[in-house]
N, C-alpha and C positions, 0 to 999 in steps of 0.2 A: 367256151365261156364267153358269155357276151358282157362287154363293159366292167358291169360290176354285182357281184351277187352280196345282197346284203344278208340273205341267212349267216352265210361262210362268217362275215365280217359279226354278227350276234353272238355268233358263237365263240367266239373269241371273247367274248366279254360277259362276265357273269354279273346277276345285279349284285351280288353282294358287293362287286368292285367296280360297278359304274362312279359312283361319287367319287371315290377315291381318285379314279384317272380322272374325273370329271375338274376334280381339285389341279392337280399338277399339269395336266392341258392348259389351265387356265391361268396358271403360272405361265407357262409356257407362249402361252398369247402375246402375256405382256415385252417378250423375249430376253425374259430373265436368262435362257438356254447359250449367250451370247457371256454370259457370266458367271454361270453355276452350272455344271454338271448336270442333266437331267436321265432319268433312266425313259431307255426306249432299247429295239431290239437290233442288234444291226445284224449282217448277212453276209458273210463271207466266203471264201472259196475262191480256188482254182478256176483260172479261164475255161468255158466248157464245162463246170462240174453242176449245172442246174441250179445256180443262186437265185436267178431272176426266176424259176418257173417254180422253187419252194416259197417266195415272196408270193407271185401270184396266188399259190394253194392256200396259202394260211390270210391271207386280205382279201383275195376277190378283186383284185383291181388289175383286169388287162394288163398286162404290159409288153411292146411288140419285140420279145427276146427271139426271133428267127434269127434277124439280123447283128445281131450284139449291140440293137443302139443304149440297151441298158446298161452295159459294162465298161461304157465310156467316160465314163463320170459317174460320181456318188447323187444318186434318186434320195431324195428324202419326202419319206410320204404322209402326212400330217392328216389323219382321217378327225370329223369334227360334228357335231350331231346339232345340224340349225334345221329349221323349219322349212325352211327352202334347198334343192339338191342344186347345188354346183360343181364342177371342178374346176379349180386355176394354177396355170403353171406359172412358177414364176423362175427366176435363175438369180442365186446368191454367186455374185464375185468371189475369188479365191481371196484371202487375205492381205497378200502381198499383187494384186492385181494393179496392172497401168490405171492410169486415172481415166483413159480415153477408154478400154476397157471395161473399165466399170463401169462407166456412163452407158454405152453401148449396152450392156447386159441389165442397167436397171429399167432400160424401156421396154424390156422386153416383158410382157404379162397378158396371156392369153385365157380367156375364161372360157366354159361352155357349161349348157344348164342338162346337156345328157351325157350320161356318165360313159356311152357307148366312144365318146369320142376323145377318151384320155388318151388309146394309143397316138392320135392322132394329133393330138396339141403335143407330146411328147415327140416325136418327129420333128414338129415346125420347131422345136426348142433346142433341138440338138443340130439343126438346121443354122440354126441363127446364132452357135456359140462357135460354129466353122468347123464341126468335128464332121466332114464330109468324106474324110479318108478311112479308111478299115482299122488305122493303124492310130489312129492320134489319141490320147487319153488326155482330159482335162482335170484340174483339181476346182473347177466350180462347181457348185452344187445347183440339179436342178429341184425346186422345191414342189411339190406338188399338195395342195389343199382339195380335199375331196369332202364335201359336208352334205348330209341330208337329215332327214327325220327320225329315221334310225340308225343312223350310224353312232358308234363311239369314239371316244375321244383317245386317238393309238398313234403311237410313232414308229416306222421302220421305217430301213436306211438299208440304201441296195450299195454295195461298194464295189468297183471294179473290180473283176477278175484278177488272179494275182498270175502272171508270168514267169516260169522259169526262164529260159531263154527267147531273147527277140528273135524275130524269122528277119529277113530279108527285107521287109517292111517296114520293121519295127525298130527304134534307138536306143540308147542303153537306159535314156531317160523315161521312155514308155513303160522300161520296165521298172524303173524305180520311183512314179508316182502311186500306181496302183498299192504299191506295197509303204509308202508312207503313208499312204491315206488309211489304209485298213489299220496302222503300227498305234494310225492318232486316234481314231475311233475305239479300237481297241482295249488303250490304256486309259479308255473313259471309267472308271471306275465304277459309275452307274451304269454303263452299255451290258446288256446283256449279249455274248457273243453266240452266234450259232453259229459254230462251224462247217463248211458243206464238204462233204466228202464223196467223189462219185466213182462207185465202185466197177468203174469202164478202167478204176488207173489204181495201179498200189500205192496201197499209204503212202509207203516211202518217196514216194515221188509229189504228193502231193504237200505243199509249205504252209499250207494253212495250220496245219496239226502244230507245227513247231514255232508260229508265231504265236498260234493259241497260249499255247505252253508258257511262252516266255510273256506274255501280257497278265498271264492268269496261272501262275504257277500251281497253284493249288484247284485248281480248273471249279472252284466256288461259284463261276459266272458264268461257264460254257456250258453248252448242248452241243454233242455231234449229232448232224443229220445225214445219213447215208441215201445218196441217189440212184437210178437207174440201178437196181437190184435186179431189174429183170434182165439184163446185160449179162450175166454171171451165169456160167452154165451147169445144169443142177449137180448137183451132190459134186460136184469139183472141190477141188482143196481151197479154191480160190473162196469160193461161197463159201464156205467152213470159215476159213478165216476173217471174210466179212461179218459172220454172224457173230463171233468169236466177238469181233470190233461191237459188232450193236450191243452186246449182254456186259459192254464194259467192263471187258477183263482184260483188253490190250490195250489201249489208253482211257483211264478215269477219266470222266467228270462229273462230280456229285450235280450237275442239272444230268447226268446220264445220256445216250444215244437216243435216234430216232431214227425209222426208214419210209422213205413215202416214194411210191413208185409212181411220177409225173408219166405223164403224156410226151411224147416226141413232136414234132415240126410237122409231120404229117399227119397225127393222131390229132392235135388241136385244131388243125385246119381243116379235120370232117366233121360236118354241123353234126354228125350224128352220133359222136361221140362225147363218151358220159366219164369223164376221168374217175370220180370217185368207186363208177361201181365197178371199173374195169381194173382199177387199186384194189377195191376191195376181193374179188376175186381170184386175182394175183396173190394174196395170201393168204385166200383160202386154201392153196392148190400146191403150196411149196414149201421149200423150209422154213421159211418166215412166219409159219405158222403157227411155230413153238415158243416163237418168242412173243410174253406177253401184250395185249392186245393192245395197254396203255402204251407201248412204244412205238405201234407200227400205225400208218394209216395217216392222212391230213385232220382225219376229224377227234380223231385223238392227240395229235397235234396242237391241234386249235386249243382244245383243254389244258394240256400241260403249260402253254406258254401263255397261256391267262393267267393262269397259278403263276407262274415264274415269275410276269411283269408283276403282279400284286403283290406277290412277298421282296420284291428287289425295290418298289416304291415305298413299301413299309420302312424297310434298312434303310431307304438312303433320305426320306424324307427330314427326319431329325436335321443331319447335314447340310440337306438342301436351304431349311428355312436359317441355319446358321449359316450359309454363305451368302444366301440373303441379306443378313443382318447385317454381314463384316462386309458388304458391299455396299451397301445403302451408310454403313457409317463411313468406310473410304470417299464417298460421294460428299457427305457432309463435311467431313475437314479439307476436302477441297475448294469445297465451295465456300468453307470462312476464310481459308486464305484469299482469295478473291475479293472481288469488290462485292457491289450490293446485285441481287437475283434477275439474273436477265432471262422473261420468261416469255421474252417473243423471238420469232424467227430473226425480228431487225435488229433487237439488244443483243442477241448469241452475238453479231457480226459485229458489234463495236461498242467497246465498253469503256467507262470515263476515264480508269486511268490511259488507257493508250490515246484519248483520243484528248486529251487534254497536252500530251507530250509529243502529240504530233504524228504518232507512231501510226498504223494503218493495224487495225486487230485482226488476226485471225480467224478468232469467235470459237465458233463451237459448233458441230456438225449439226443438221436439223433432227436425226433421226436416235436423239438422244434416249435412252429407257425415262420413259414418263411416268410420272406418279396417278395410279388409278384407281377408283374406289374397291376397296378390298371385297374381294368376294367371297362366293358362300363356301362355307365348308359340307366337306363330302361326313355323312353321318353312315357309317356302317349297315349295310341290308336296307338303304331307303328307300322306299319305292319312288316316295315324291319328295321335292326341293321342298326344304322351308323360304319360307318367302323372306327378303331381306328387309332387315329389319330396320327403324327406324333410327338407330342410334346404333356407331359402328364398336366394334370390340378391338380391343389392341392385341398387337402380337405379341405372344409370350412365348421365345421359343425357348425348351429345354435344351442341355447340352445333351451332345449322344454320349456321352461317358455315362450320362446320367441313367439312360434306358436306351435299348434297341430297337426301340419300338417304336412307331411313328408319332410325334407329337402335333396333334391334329390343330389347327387355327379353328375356333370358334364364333361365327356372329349372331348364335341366337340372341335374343333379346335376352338383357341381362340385366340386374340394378342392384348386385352387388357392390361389395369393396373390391380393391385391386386384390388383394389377398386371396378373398374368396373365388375370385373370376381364373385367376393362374390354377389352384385348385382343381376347382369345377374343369376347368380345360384339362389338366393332367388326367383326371381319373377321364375324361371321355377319351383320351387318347391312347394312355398308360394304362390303367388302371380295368378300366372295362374287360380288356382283353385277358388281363390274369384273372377276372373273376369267370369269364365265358368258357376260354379253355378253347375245344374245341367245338359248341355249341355254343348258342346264347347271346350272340354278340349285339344282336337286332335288339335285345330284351335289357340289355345291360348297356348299347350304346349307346339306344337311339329312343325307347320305350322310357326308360325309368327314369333319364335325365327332362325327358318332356313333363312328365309329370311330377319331377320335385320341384319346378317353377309353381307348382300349387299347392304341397307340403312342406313346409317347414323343417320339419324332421328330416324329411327323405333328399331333402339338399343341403341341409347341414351336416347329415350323415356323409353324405358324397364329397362337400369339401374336405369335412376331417378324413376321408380314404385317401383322400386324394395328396394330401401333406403328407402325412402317416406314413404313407406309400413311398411318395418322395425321397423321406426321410429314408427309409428301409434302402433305397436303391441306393441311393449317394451315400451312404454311412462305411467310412474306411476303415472301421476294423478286423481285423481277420474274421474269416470266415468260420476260425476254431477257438476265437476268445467270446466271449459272452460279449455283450455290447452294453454301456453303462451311461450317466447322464443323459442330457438333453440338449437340443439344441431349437431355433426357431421356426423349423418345420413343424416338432413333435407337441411343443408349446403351443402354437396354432392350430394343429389337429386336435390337440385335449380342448380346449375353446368351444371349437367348434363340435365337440364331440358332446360336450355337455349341455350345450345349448340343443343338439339334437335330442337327447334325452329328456331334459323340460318339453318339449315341445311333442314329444313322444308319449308322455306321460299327460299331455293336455288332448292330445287326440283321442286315447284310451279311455279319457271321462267321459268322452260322450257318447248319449244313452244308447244313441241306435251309430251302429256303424253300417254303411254300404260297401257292398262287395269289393268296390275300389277302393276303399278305405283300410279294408280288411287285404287287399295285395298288397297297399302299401307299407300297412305297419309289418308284413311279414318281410317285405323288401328290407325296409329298415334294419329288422332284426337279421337279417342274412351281413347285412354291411356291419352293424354292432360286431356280430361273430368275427368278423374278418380283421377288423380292427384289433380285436381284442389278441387275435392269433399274431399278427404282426409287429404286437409291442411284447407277443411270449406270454401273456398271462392268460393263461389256458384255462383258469377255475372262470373266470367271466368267461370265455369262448361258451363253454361248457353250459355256463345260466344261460345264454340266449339262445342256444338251439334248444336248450329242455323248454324255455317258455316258447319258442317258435311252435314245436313241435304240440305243446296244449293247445295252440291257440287253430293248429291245423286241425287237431280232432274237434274241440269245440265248435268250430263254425265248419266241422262239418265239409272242410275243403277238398276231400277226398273221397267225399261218396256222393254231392251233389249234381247236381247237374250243373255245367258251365256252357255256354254261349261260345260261339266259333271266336267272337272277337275278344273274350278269357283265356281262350285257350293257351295260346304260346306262353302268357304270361304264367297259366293255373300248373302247365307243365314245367315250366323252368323252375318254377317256385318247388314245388314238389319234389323235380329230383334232385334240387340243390340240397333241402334238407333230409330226402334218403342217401347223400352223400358223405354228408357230414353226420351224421347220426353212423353209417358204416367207421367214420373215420374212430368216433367215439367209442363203440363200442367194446373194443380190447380192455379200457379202463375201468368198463363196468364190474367184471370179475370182482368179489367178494369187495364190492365196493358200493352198490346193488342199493342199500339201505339208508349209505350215506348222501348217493344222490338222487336217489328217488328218481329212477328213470322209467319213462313210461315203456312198456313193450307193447303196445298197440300199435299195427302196422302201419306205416305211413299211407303206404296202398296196399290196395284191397289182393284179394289171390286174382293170379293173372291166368286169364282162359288160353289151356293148352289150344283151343282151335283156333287163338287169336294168328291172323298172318298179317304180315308186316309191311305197310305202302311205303315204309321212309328207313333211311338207313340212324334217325333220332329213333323211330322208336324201337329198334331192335338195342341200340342201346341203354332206353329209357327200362325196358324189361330184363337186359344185362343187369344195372344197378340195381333194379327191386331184387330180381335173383340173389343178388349177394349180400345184401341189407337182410335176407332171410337166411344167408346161411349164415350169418356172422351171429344173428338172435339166436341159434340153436341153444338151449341152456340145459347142459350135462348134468345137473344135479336136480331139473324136476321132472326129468322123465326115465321112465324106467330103461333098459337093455334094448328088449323090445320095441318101445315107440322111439326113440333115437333111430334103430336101424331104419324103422319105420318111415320118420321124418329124412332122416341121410337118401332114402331109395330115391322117396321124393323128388328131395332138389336135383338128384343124380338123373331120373326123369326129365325133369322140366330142364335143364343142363342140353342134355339131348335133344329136345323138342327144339329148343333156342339153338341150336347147330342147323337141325334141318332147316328150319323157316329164317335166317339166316342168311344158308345156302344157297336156300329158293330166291331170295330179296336180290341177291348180287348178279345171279345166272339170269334177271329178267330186268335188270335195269341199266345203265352207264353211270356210274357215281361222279360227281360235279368237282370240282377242285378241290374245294374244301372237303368233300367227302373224301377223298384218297388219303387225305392229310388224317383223315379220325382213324381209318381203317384200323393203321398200326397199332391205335390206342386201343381203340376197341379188342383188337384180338390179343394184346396186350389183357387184359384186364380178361377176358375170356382163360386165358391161359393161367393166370392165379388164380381163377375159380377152379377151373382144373387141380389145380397142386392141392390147392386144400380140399375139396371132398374125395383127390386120391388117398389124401392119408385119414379122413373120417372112417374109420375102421375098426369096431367094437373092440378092446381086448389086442389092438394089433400091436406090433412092437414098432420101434423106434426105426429100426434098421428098413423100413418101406419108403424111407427116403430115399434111399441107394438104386432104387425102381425107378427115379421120376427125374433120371439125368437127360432126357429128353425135351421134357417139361422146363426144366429149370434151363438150359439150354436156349429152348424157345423165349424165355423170358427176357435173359440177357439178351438176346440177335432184337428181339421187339423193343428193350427200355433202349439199345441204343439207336435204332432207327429213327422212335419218336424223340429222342433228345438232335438227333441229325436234324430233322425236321425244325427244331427250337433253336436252330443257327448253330449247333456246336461244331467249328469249323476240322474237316480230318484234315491231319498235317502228316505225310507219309503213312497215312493207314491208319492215325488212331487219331482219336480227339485229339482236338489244341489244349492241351492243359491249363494254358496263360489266356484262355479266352475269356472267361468270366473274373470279375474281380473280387465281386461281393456275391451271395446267393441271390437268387430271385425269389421272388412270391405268386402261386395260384393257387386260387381258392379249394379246385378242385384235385383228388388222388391223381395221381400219374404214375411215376416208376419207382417211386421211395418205399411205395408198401410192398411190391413186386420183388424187388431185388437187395428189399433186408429179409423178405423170408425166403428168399434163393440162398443171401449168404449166410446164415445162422440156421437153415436146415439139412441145404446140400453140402454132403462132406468131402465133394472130389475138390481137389484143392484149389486146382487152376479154376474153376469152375464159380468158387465159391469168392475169390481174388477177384476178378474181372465183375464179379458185383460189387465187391467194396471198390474196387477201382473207380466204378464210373459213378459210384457214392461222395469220394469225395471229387472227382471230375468235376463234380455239374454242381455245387453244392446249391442248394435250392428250399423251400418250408412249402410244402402243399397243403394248406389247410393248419393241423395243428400237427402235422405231420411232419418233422422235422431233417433230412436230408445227412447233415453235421450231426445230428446228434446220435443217428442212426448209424451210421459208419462209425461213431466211438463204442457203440455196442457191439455191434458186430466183430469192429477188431479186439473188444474182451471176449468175445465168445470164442472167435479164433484162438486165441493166446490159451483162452483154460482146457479147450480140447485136447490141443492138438501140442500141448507143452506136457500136457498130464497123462496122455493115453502113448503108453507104449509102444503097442500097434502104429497110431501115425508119426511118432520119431523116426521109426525105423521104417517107414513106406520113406519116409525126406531121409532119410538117410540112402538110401537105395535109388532114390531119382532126385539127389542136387548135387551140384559140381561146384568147383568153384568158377568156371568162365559162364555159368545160367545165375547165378548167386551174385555174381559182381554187375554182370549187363543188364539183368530183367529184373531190376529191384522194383517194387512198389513205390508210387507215390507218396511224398513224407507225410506221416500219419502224425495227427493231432495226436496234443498231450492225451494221455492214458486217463481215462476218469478215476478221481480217488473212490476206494474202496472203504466202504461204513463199517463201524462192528457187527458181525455176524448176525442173523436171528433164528428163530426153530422154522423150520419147515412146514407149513398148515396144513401139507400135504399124507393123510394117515395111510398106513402100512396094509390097512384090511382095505382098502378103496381098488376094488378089483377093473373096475371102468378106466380105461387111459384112453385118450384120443392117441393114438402112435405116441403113446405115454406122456405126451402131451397136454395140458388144459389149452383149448381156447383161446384165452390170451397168451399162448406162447405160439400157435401158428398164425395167429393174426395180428402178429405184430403191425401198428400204425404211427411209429416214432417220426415220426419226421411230420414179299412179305416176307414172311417170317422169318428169314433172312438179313440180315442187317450188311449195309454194304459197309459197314466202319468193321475195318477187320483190328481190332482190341488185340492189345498184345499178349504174349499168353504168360499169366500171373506168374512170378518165382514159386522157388519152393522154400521152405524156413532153410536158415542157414541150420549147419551141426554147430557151427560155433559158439550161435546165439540160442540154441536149444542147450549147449551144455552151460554157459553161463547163468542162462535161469534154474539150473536142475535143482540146486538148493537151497530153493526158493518154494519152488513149487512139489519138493522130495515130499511136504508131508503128506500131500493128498494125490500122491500117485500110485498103484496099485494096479494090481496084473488086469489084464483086460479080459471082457467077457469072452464068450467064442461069437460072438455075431456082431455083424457089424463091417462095413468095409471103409476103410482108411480110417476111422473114428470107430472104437466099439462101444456097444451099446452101453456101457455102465461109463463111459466119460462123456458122455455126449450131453451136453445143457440142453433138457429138456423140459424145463417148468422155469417160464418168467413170469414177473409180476410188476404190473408198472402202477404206481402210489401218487397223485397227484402231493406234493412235500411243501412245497411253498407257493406263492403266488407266481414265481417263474421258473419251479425246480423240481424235478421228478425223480423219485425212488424208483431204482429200478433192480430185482432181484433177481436172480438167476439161481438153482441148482444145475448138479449133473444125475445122471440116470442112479449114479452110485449115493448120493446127498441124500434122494428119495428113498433108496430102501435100505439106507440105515438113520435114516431119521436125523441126519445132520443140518446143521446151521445153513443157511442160504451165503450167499456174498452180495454185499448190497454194494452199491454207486447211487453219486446223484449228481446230476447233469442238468444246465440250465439252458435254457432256450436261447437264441441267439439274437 
């Protein structure tokens, strides 16, 4: 490697997250990092275990590790993207440094403008802090600045080697710098740790593992990276149990393992040697081959810890700008106690009261944090800077109680109120990201907020989300009580909500609209819906996607032709509302007349020969797929074209597997593409479940077939809630992690894992859905999380109370020491139960979907592997089954012969959800037995949260 290779350093940096680090670099300039926390990656390990030559692999910055001059002191390496390439060393004094010391080492600052020549200024600098012995470790830091044209804006941090025992050379003190420097980096709570483990030594002997531990208990922060794997002699026990180590099944860390096979001493010093491809065929050839591709290798490396720095500057930005704030106000009350502003180098050194009293001032250091014109904010997927604006924006920063989410500083030009401007800032920070999900964020951060600076509507729409939102997040009441009043967020969002609607309704008058006219009012009406979903009044949700929805056939936005620079927008737009029209659909059932809903496809039929360049659009044809299996409508087509239509989607189901398939075998998915996969194959896998039970005439009991399926579902809803920060605390969710539910615009695991728990009857199975139901409690759309989990646990209760068959399955598999330790999470009050009504369901109706209507498998209330190992659900007590027996003795009765753990004649199989008031829904349930003797339904009604 010569000097410095800037692909290597590219790739490290994705644009979707150039602004971002572009942002907090620039924090960082200022040397806020002297007084706040900043996330950057630091580099750990065992003396000898290849710390310095996996820094090298993943930055491309030389560093001369033959000789260990790297593991003498902590490197800190500051990469920076100016228009000119330089490197400069510089040397930061340790803390507690002599004063003759520190002077000495502040003259020390070495530049050069080729990059070939870092090892070399790196030498003179280790030279000049006197660490000329083998043995001597210093706790200064040597700082190094590498900036050119392409470079990004990244921090790593090389730490000394960590010492088990000194040799002969070495003092007891040698060994106890290295390991306080690594103890204080460590417990930076922003630092991302990667620990280096070289598999030349057993674990057990290496201490990095156990300082990891003890800094990072819950290893939330860590990556183990395994070295020199080519060391290990094949199929030995020893490699077995390294591998073991990489697939994290012997020490966790939710960042997971990694193995990169460096170069040696004499491999780097032959020009003619090419590390990556000699890596790369090193695992082609051994065992390392089996373990997924994402783990092994530097250039998949590079990728995961671009993901990792960007979602760990997400988390910790909130924080950052509040320690900002409580530092800059420390500053200010010091500074009133004081006298008046000394704001030159002469007034620091002497100030009136001392020098009126005789006294000789101390003053004030010169290299004080200086106040600097605030800079630009990083906008999501930008390719280019907005240029700074002429009038600066203030900081509003959000508490992190309030969101987890990064709260972005804004200084587009602005000439709102203060009101509106904190707003507008929440929803581009906050807000954007729950409507994008995992797509969209370009369209929804950066796109729609440029252009509501020229509609009225569509930035009045944006404040009011943005409060709305607010509100929703910070609002303390239980996650299982209804939520009631107001306060001065929601009063400001109605404001501004209404003013958005005048001005909504003045755009609409006029005669001719342009195509950008026409994305914006649908934008608008995407934010209406969302609004309306967030305050729970779901009959307005409902008006604005049906008029959404006219206004896309009207003009025609789905069969015309659009322009490359329409695109991203004409697509987002699109499958926002074949999303939400999915979400709707369940409602429509014998409801059909009352809201007049269009069945005209959003989009057109999709061409089986279509193959897929983007891992969006094989999702975007996922959606359309299931927006069409949800419109199937059972009562205007005969036996025959149902099966007909079923074969169909079961076809094109298929089609969308292989080309799929093909997308993934012939590309490398990007950070954020790893991060959809889970969804995506999530949401692939409830299409699954429901055209397995689309089955003319079939029975009830083809659920008992799809414990695979529903299996898969649960390992996928929690991987991607893993994903969403749900912290594992000994193997399962933190249960105490969330306070209040969350909001995204878009389905996720709510539709997924209430039709797992309310169709699959194996118990544990169907438990671990409602489990991580109420875990995560959440509102996807009009799709409700809480409310969902109050259903499921009735449908539970009337099964599995009333069917004979599964008393006595819990009676035969619970104990009392499974019944006392593996209980379920405390389950929300029970929804009251309405008077009864008839059944609309007739006796001669020989068609059942698995005896089912429609809207009972598609319920919308609210790899494949998941490494959160969920505990395995109780079983009912006997106890609590005989206390309810005479309760529920009148409608118990012998059970069918089919059917396993639930038989088919107790089993709820026809629901029906009634939109009942502005924020409250009917929701009715039979059992297989209600149906065929014509009995009363049991109705509940449940209000939004």
């Amino acid at each position: 490697m010569d000097g410095l290779n800037i692909e290597q350093l590219q790739s490290l940096l994705s644009k979707d997250q150039a602004a971002l680090l572009d942002t907090v670099d620039e924090i960082r300039r200022h040397g806020v990092n002297r007084y706040v926390d900043l996330p950057q990656l630091i580099v750990c390990g065992d003396q000898s275990s290849g710390k310095s030559s996996v820094l090298e692999a993943i930055s491309g910055v030389q560093f001369p590790v033959n000789d260990g001059l790297c593991t003498r002191f902590t490197t800190e390496v500051i990469l920076r993207r100016e228009t000119k390439s330089l490197a400069t060393v510089k040397l930061i004094p340790a803390k507690d440094t002599p004063a003759s010391h520190k002077d000495k080492l502040s003259q020390f600052e070495k530049r050069s403008i080729n990059h070939a020549e870092i090892p070399d200024l790196i030498s003179e600098a280790k030279t000049f802090m006197g660490l000329t012995g083998s043995s001597t470790f210093s706790r200064d830091v040597l700082h190094l600045e590498v900036s050119g044209p392409k470079l990004p804006h990244l921090t790593l941090v090389d730490l000394p080697g960590l010492i088990h025992h000194p040799n002969k050379e070495q003092t007891e003190e040698d060994l106890r710098i290295p390991k306080e420097l690594v103890q204080t980096y460590m417990s930076q709570s922003s630092s991302i740790v990667l620990a280096i483990i070289t598999a030349k030594n057993d674990t057990s002997n290496q201490v990095v593992l156990k300082m990891a531990k003890a800094a990072d208990p819950l290893g939330n922060r860590t990556m183990g990276i395994i070295t020199k794997p080519d060391s290990l002699i094949n199929d030995s026990p020893n490699e077995l149990n390294f591998f073991a180590l990489a697939s994290n099944k012997e020490t966790y860390f939710k960042l997971d393992w990694h193995v990169l096979r460096n170069g040696d001493f004499n491999e780097r010093n032959d020009s003619t040697f090419n590390r990556d491809a000699v890596e790369k065929d090193f695992f082609a050839s051994t065992i390392w081959k089996n373990l997924p591709s994402h783990k092994r290798g530097v250039e998949a490396l590079r990728t995961r810890l671009s993901h990792v720095l960007y979602q760990q500057i997400q988390k910790k930005l909130p924080s950052i700008l509040k320690g900002i704030v409580t530092e800059l106000a420390e500053c200010k009350e010091t500074l009133v106690r004081h006298c008046s502003p000394r704001d030159t180098p002469g007034s620091r050194r002497h100030c009136e009261k001392c020098t009126s009293t005789g006294r000789k001032c101390d003053g004030y250091e010169d290299n004080v944090l200086e106040t600097q014109p605030a800079a630009r904010s990083w906008v999501s997927n930008a390719a280019t800077k907005q240029p700074k604006p002429s009038r600066a924006r203030a900081l509003v920063p959000v508490s992190a109680a309030a969101t987890a989410q990064p709260y972005s500083v804004s200084w587009l030009p602005f000439y709102g109120g203060e009101l509106q401007k904190r707003n507008f800032d929440f929803f581009q920070s906050v807000t954007s990201s729950a409507l994008s999900s995992f797509y969209g964020s370009q369209f929804w951060a950066q796109e729609t907020l440029q252009v509501a600076h020229q509609y009225p509507a569509l930035f009045h729409a944006i404040t009011a989300f943005g409060s709305i939102h607010h509100s929703y997040l910070s609002d303390e009441t239980p996650s299982d009580v209804p939520r009631i009043g107001t306060n001065n967020h929601i009063e400001f969002g109605l404001s501004e909500f209404n003013k958005a609607i005048k001005s909504m309704s003045a755009l609409m008058t006029q005669k001719e609209l342009s195509r950008h006219d026409q994305q914006v009012i649908l934008t608008t009406c995407v934010l209406f819906t969302g609004l309306s979903s967030l305050q729970g009044r779901q009959s307005q949700a409902f008006m604005h996607v049906k008029n959404g929805l006219r206004m896309i056939h009207h003009w025609r936005l789905n069969h015309r032709m659009i322009t490359p620079e329409e695109k991203n927008a004409i697509d987002m737009l699109l499958l926002t509302f074949v999303k939400l029209d999915t979400q709707i659909r369940p409602y429509l059932v014998g409801q059909e007349s009352l809201l007049q809903w269009t069945n005209e496809d959003i989009v057109g039929a999709l061409s089986p020969q279509r193959t897929f360049q983007t891992i969006f659009e094989a999702y975007f044809d996922l959606e359309v797929l299931f927006n069409k299996l949800l419109r199937l409508n059972f009562n205007e087509h005969s036996f025959k074209e149902l099966a007909i239509q079923i074969g169909l989607l079961t076809n094109q189901g298929d089609i969308w597997d292989r080309q799929f398939a093909h997308l993934l075998s012939t590309m490398t998915p990007t950070a954020s593409e790893l991060d959809a996969l889970d969804f995506i194959q999530l949401r692939r896998e409830y299409a699954r479940g429901i055209l397995s039970c689309l089955v003319i005439n079939a029975e009830d009991n083809v659920h008992d077939d799809l414990i695979p399926i529903y299996q898969a579902i649960i390992d996928l809803s929690g991987s991607v809630l893993q994903k969403d920060s749900y912290t594992p605390r000994h193997g399962i969710p933190d249960s105490q992690k969330l306070e209040h539910p969350i909001f995204v615009l878009g389905s996720t695991i709510i539709e997924p894992l209430f039709f797992t728990a309310t169709r699959c009857r194996e118990p544990t199975l169907r438990r671990r859905a409602l489990y991580l139901l109420h875990l995560c409690p959440r509102r996807e759309g009009i799709c409700e999380g809480m409310m969902a989990a109050k259903i499921v646990q009735k449908v539970i209760e009337v099964e599995e109370q009333e069917c004979p068959r599964c008393i006595e399955w819990h009676n035969n598999h619970s104990s009392p020491a499974t019944t006392t330790t593996r209980s379920l999470p405390p389950t929300p009050t029970s929804p009251q139960f309405l008077p009864i009504r008839t059944s609309p369901h007739s006796q001669n109706n020989n068609f059942r979907v698995t005896s089912e209507s429609m809207n009972v498998i598609l319920n919308h209330l609210n790899l494949p592997t998941s490494p959160l190992n969920y505990p395995t659900a109780p079983k009912t007590r006997v106890a609590k089954i005989a206390a309810t027996k005479s309760r529920v003795a009148a409608r118990k009765s012998q059970c069918s012969g089919k059917g396993k753990w639930v038989c088919e004649k107790h089993r709820v199989v026809e629901t029906q959800f009634l939109l009942f008031t502005e924020r409250q829904i009917k929701i009715v349930i039979w059992t297989g037995e209600d149906c065929e003797l014509g009995r009363k339904g049991r109705e509940m009604v449940l209000t939004w949260w």
